[in-house]
C-alpha positions in Angstrom: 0.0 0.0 0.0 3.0 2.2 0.0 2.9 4.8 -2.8 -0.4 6.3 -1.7 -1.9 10.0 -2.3 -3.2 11.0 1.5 -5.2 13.7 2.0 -5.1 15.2 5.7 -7.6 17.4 6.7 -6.7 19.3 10.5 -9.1 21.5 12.4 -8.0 23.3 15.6 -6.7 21.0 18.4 -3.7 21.0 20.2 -3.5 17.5 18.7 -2.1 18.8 15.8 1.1 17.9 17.0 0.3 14.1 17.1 -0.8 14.7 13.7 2.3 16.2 12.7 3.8 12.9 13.7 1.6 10.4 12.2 2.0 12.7 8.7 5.9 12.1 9.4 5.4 8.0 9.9 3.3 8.0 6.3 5.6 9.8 4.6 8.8 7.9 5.9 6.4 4.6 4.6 6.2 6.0 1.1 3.2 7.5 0.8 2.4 11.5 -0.4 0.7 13.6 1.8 -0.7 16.8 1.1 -2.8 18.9 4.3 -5.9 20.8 4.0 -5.8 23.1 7.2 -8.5 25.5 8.9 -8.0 28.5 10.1 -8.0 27.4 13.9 -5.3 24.3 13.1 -2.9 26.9 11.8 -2.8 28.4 15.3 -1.5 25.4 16.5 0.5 24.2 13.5 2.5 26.4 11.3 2.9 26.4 7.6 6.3 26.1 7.5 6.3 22.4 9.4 3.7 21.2 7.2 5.3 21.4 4.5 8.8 20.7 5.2 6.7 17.5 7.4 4.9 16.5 3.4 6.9 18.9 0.8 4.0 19.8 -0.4 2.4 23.2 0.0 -0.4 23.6 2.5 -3.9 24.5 1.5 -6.3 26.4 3.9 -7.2 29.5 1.8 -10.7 28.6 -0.5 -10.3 32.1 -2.4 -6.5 32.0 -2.7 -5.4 33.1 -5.9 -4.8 30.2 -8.5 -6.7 27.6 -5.7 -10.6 28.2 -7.2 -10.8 24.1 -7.5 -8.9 22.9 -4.7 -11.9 21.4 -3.1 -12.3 19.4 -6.2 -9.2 18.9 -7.2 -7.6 17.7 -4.1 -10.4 15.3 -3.8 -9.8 13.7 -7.1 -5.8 13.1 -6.0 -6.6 12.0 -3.0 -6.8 8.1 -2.6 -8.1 8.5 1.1 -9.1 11.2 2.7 -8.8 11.6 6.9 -9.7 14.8 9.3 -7.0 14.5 11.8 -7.6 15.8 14.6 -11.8 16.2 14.1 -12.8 18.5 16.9 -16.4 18.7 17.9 -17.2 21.9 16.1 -15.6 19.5 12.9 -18.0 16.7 12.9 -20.7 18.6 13.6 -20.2 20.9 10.6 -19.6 17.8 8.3 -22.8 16.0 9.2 -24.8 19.3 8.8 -23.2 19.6 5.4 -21.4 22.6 5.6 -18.9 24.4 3.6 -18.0 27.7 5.0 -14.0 27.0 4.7 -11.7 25.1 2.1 -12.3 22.0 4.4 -15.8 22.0 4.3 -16.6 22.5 0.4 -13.8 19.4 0.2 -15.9 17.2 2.5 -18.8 18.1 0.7 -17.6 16.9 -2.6 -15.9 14.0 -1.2 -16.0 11.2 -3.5 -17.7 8.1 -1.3 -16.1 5.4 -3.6 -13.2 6.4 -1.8 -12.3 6.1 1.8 -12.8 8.9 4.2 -11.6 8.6 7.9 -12.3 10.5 11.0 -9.4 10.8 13.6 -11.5 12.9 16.9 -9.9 14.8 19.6 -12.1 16.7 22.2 -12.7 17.2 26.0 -14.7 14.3 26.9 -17.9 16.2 27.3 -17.7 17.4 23.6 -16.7 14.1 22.9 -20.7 12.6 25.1 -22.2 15.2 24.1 -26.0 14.3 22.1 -24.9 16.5 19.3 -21.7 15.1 18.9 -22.7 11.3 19.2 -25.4 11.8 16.4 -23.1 13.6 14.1 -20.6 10.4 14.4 -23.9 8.4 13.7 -24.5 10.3 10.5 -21.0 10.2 9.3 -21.1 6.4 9.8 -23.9 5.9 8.5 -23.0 8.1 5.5 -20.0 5.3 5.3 -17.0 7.4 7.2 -15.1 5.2 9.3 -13.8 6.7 12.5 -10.4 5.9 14.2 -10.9 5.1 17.9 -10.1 7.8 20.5 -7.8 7.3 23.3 -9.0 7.4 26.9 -7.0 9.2 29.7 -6.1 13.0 30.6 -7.1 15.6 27.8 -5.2 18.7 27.4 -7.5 20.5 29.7 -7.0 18.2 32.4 -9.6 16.1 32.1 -9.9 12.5 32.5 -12.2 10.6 29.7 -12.8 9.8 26.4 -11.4 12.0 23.5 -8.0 12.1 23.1 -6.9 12.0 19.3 -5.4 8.4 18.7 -1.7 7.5 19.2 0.0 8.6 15.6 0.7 4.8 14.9 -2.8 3.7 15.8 -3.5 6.5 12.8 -1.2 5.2 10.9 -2.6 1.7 10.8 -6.1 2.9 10.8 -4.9 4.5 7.0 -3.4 1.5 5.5 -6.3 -0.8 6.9 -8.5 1.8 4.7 -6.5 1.6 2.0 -6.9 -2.1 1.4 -9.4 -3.6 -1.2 -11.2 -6.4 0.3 -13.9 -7.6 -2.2 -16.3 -6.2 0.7 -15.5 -4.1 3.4 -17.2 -5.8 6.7 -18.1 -3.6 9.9 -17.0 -6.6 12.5 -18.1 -6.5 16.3 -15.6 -9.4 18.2 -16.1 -10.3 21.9 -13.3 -12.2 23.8 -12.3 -12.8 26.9 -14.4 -14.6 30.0 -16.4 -12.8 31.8 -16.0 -12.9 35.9 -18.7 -13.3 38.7 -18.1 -11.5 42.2 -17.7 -13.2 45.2 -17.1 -10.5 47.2 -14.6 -6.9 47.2 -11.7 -9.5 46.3 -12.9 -12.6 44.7 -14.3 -14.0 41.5 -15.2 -16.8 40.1 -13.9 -16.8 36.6 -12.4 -19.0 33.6 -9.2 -19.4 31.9 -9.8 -18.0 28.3 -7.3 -15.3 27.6 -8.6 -13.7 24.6 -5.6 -14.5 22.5 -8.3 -16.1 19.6 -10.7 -12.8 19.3 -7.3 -10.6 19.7 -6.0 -12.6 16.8 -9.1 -12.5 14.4 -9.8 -8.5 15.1 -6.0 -7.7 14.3 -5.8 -10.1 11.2 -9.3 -8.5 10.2 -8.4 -5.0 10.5 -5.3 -5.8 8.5 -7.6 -7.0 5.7 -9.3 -3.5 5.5 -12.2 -3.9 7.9 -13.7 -1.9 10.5 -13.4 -3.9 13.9 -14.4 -3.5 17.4 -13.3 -5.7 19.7 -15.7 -6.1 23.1 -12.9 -7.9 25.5 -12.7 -8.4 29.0 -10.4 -6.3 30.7 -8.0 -8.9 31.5 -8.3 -10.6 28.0 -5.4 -10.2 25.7 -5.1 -6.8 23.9 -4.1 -6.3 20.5 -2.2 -3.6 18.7 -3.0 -0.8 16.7 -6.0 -0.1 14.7 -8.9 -1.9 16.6 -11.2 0.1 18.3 -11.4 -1.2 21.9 -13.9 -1.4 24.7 -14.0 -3.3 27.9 -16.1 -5.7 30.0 -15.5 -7.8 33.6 -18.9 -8.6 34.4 -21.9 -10.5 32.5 -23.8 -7.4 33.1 -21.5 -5.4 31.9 -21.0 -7.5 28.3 -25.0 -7.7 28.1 -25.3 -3.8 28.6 -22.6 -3.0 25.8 -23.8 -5.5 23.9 -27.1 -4.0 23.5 -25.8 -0.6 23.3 -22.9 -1.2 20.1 -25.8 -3.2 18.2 -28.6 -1.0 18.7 -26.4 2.1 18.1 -24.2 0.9 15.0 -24.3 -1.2 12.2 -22.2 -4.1 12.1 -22.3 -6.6 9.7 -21.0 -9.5 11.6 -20.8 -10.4 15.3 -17.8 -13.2 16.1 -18.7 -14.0 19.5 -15.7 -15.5 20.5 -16.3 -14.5 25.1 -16.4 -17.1 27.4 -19.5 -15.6 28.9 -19.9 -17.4 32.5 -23.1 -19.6 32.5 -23.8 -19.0 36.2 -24.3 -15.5 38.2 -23.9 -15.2 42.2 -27.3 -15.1 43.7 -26.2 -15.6 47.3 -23.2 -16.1 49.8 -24.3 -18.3 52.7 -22.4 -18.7 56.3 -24.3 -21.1 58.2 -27.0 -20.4 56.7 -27.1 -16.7 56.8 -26.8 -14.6 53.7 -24.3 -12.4 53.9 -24.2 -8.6 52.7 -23.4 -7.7 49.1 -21.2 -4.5 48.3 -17.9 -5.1 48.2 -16.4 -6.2 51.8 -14.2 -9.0 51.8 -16.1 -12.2 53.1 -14.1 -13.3 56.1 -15.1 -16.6 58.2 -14.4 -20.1 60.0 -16.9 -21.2 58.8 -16.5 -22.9 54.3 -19.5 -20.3 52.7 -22.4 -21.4 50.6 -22.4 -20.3 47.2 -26.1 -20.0 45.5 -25.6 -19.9 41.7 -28.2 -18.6 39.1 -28.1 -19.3 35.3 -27.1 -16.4 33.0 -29.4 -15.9 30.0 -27.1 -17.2 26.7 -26.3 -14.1 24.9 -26.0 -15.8 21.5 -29.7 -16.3 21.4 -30.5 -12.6 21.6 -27.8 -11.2 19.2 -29.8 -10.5 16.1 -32.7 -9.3 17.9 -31.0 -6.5 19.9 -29.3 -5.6 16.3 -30.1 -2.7 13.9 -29.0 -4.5 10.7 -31.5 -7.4 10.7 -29.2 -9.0 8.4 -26.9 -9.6 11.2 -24.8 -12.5 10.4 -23.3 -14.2 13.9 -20.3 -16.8 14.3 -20.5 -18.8 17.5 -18.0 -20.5 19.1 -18.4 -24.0 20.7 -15.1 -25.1 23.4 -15.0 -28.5 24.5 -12.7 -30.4 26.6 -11.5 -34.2 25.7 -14.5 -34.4 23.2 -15.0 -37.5 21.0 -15.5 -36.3 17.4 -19.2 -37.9 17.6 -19.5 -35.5 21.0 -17.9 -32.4 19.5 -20.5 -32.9 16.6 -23.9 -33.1 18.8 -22.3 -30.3 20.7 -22.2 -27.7 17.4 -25.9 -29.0 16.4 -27.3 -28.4 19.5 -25.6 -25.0 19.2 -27.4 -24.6 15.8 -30.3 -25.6 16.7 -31.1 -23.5 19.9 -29.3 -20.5 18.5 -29.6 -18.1 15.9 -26.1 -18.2 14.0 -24.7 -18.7 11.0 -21.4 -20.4 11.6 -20.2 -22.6 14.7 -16.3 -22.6 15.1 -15.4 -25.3 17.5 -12.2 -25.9 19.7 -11.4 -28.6 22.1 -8.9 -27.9 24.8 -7.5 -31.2 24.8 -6.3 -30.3 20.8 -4.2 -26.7 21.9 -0.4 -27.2 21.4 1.2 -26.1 24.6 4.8 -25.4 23.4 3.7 -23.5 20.1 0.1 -22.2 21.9 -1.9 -23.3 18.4 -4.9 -24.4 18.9 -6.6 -25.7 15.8 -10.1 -25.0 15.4 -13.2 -26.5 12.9 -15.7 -24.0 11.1 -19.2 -25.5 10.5 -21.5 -23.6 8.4 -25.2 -24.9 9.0 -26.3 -28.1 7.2 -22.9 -28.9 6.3 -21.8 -32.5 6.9 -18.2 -31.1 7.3 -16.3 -28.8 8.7 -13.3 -26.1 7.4 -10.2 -27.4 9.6 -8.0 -24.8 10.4 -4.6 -25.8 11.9 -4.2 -22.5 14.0 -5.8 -18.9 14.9 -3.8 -17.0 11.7 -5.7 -20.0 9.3 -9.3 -19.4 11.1 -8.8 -15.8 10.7 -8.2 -16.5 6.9 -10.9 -18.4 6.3 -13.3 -16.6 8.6 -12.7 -13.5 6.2 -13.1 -15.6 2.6 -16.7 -16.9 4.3 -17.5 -13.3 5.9 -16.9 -11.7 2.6 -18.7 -13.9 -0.2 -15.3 -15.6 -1.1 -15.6 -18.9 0.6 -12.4 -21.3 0.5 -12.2 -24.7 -0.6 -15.2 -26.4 0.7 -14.7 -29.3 2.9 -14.4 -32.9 1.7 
């Protein structure tokens, strides 16, 4: 993807300056940058390190003299377009369609068979703000794709949401964009298990570390997809380019599953979390319940636990989701299965839930020394599986069947 005409588009943040950098990454990488900057961004940016940064002259002026068609012209040059850093004031003037400035007029004419990215930077109350949340709607829905902002402390102090992205979390975000797959896939992943309080210091929880659903988000991205990955905090994390958000509870997991599909439109949901079938309903000591709220349970005496069955997410996926052409990939983990057993186990999968694909593992299978852990994709119907010797395989052929381009069929 090297050789690339970028367009960057920066409005008036003191994030410039991580723009500045991801400008200097691209260009090192090959690719020709020009910048498109407002009126605000040049208080924070000058002229002169823009375009000793690209070598390019910068355009902010829409009347300059000889620059009538820049907001045409630079379009047409452009093979992706990105507004980095977006303020608030940014994304609200795009979605309202205006074109007051050299910046606006070009995102106006933006030519949509092209990509066009979003890169925000705001305090985090711009960042919640209604106005702001249904502009990033719009600009989705319009077909922008947004690069995830950075939580922490914001210029003004501030702890939250909206910091502009690390430069080579941009700079991944870009060449993701810049791939051709033969359809571009919005992809939510969940990984990671889920945990169930005990009390202020214990949990009952599982062993899955994530590592598959880090594996498929990263190799998806890579292919030129739009990922979120839903992960438990102490799952595996993966590297740049996937937006992230965070779980620890089943509660938690339900409530932002119900939120990113009744708020976006994904395509696909690979639902790859070991979501805990049982909830704490009680602590007993001799037969008293004991207080919930977060004190450490301490005792003689060996506690009760009272358990409750959690509701199974997969079954609810495609209702709670605003594409009703959801497709959902399931995953099925045995332990010491017989293949006879690891079969019933996928159909009973298909048959209670709602999915389209079933990709099975059994522990007994993973390769300690080399952590593979081979893995079988059934489609429904089929009478055999894909086989897929590791996580980088299932990934590949997850894609091919995601996209319309399945592999060789199995024998």
């Amino acid at each position: 993807m090297s050789g690339s005409n970028l367009l960057f588009v920066l409005s008036g943040s003191i994030a410039c300056y991580k723009a500045c950098d991801a400008i200097s990454r691209l260009v090192q990488r090959g690719h020709r940058v020009r910048v498109v900057a407002t009126e605000s961004a040049l208080r924070f940016v000058g002229v002169a390190t823009l375009e000793g940064l690209t070598g390019a002259p910068v355009a902010a002026d829409l009347f300059a003299p000889g620059a009538a068609l820049d907001h045409l012209e630079l379009g047409r040059w452009a093979d992706l377009t990105i507004v980095c850093p977006a303020t608030a004031h940014t994304l609200n003037r795009v979605a309202a369609g205006l074109g007051d400035d050299l910046a606006g007029t070009l995102l106006l004419a933006h030519d949509w068979q092209k990509p066009l990215l979003f890169a925000p930077a705001m305090n985090p109350a711009m960042w919640s703000h209604p106005a702001t949340i249904a502009a990033v709607r719009r600009l989705r829905d319009w077909g922008a794709r947004f690069v995830a902002v950075g939580t922490g402390r914001t210029a003004c102090g501030e702890l939250g949401e909206g910091r502009l992205a690390e430069p080579a979390e941009i700079v991944v975000a870009i060449e993701a964009a810049l791939a051709r797959p033969i359809r571009r896939l919005r992809v939510l992943v969940t990984g990671g298990g889920t945990i169930e309080p005990l009390d202020g210091v214990r949990v009952l929880a599982n062993l899955s570390t994530g590592a598959t659903a880090a594996r498929l988000a990263s190799e998806l991205v890579r292919g030129g997809h739009e990922v979120t990955l839903l992960r438990a905090r102490s799952a595996v994390g993966v590297e740049a380019g996937v937006r992230q958000e965070m779980f620890e509870t089943f509660t938690e997991l339900d409530a932002a599953l119900t939120r990113l599909l009744g708020t976006e439109e994904f395509d696909t949901v690979i639902h790859a979390a070991a979501v805990s079938d049982f909830a704490l309903d009680a602590v007993l000591v001799d037969g008293t319940e004991q207080p919930r709220g977060g004190a450490k349970l301490s005792t003689d005496s060996a506690p009760t636990l009272r358990l409750r069955c959690n509701p199974k997410l997969l079954d609810t996926l495609r209702a709670r989701s605003r594409n009703t052409a959801l497709r959902v990939v399931a995953f099925k983990l045995t332990r010491g299965a017989t293949a006879a057993q690891s079969q019933a186990a996928v159909a009973a999968l298909f048959a209670r839930g709602d999915v389209d694909w079933v990709v099975h593992n059994d522990l007994a299978h993973r390769v300690a020394s080399t952590g593979a852990f081979p893995a079988d994709i059934w489609s429904r119907g089929a009478t055999a599986p894909w086989t897929c010797a590791d996580r980088a395989e299932l990934a590949v052929t997850l894609e091919q069947l995601l996209v319309g381009a399945p592999p060789v069929p199995p024998l």
